[in-house]
TORNUNU-772850 format. One record per atom (N, C-alpha, C): residue in three letters; y, z, x. Coordinates in steps of 0.001 Angstrom, whole numbers, plus 524288, in hexadecimal, padded with zeros to 5 digits. Layout:
BEGIN
ALAYZX;...
This chain:
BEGIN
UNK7FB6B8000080347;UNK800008000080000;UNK804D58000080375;UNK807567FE2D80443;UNK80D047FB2880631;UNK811847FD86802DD;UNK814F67FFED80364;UNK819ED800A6801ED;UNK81E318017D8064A;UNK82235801E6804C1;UNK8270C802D380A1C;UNK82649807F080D20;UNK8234180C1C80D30;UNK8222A80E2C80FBF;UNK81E8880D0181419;UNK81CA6809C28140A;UNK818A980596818AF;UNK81BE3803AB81CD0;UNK8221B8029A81BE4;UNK825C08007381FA0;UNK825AB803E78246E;UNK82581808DA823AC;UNK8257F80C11827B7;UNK824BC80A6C82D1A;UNK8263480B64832A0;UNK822C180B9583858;UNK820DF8116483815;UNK81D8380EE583C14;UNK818268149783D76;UNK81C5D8173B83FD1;UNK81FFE817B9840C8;UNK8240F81BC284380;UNK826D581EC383FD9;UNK8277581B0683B3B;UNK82A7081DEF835C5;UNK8268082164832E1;UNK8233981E8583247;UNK81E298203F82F21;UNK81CF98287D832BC;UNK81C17826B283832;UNK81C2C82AB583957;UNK820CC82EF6838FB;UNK8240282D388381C;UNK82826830CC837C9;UNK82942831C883279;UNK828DD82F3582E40;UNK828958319682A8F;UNK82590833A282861;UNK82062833E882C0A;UNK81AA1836B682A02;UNK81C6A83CF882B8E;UNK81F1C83D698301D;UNK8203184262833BB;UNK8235F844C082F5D;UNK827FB840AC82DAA;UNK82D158454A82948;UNK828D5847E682616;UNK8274C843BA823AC;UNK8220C8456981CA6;UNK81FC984BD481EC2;UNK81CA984ACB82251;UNK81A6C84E1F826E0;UNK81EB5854C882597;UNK8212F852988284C;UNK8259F8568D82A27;UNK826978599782420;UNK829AD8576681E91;UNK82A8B855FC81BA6;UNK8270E85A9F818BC;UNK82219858D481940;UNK81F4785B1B81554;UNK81BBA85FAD8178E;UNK81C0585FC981D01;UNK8197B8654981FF5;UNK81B56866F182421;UNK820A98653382498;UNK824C8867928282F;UNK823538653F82E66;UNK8279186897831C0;UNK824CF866FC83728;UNK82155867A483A6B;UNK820D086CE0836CC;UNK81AD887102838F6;UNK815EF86E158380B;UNK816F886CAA8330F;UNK8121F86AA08308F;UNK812128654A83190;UNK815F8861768339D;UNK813FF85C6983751;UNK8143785D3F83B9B;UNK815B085FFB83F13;UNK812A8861DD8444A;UNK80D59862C88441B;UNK80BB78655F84106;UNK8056E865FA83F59;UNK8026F8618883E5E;UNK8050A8605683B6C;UNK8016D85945839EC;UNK801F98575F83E9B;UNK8055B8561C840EF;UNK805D385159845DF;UNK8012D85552849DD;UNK8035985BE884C0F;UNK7FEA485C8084DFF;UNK7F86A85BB884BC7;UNK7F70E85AF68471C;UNK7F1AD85B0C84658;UNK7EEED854D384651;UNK7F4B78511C8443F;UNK7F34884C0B84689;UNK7F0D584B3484C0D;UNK7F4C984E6984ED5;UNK7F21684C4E853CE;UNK7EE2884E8585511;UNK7EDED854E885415;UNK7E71A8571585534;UNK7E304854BE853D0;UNK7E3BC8523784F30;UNK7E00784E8684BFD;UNK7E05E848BB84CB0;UNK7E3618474184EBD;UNK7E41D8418384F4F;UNK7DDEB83DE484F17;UNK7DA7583F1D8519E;UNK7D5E783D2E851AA;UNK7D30483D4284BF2;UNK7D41B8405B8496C;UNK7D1F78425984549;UNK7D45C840C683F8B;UNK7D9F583DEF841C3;UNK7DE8883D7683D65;UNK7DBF283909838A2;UNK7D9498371D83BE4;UNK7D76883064838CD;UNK7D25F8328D8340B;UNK7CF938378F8376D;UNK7CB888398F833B4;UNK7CCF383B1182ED7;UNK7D0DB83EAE82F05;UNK7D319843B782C8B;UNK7D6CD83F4282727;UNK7D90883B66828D3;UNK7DCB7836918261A;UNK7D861833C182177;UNK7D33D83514824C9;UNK7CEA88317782115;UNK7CD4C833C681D89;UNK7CC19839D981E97;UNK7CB3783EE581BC4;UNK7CF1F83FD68171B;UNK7D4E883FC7819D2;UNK7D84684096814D7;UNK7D91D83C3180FA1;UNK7D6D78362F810FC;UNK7D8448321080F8E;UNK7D2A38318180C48;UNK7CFDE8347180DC4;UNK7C9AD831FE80C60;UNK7C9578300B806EE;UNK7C89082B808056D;UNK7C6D78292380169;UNK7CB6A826827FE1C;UNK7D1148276780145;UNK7D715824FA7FE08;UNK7D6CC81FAD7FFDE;UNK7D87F81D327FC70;UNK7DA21817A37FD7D;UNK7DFC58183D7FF45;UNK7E3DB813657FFEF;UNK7E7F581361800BD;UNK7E9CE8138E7FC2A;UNK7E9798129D7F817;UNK7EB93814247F28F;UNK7EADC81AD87F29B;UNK7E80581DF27F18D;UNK7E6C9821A77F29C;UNK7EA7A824F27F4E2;UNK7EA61822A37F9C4;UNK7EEAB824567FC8B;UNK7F40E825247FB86;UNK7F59D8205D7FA3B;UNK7FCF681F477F848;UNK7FC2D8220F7F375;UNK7F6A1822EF7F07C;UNK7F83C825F17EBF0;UNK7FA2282D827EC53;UNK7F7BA82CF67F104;UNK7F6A5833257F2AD;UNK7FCDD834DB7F4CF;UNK7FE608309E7F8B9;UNK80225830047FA5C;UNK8085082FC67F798;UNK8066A82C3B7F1A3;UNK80CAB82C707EF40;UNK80B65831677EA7B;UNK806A0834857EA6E;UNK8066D8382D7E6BF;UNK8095083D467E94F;UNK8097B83D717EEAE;UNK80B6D841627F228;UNK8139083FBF7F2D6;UNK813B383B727F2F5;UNK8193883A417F4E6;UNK81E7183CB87F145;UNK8207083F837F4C3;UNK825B283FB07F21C;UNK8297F83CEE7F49C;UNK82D6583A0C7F06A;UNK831BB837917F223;UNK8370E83D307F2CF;UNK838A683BFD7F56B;UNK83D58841E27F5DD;UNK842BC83F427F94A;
């Protein structure tokens, strides 16, 4: 699924993943994530399959715009 949020670069994308991050569990709590990314890094692709298990990409954007607030 394609909308104007796809325009993004992987540089924006990351940086506005970090605000959301920040945003919704402070700095404490994305310091934590970024450290457990990397403790886990090997493991990240498992754990992504685990949380995703059995969603389609519909699924997804549904999960995704049931959570979104515009603000």
């Amino acid at each position: 699924m394609l909308n104007e949020k796809t325009k993004y670069s992987d540089k924006e994308i990351l940086e506005k993943g970090a605000k959301a991050l920040i945003k919704e569990i402070g700095y404490s709590g994305y310091l934590r994530f970024i450290q457990q990314i990397e403790q886990n890094n090997s493991d990240y692709l498992k754990i992504q399959e685990e949380i995703f298990k059995g969603m389609n990409i519909e699924d997804l954007y549904k999960k995704a715009s049931d959570n979104w607030e515009i603000k």
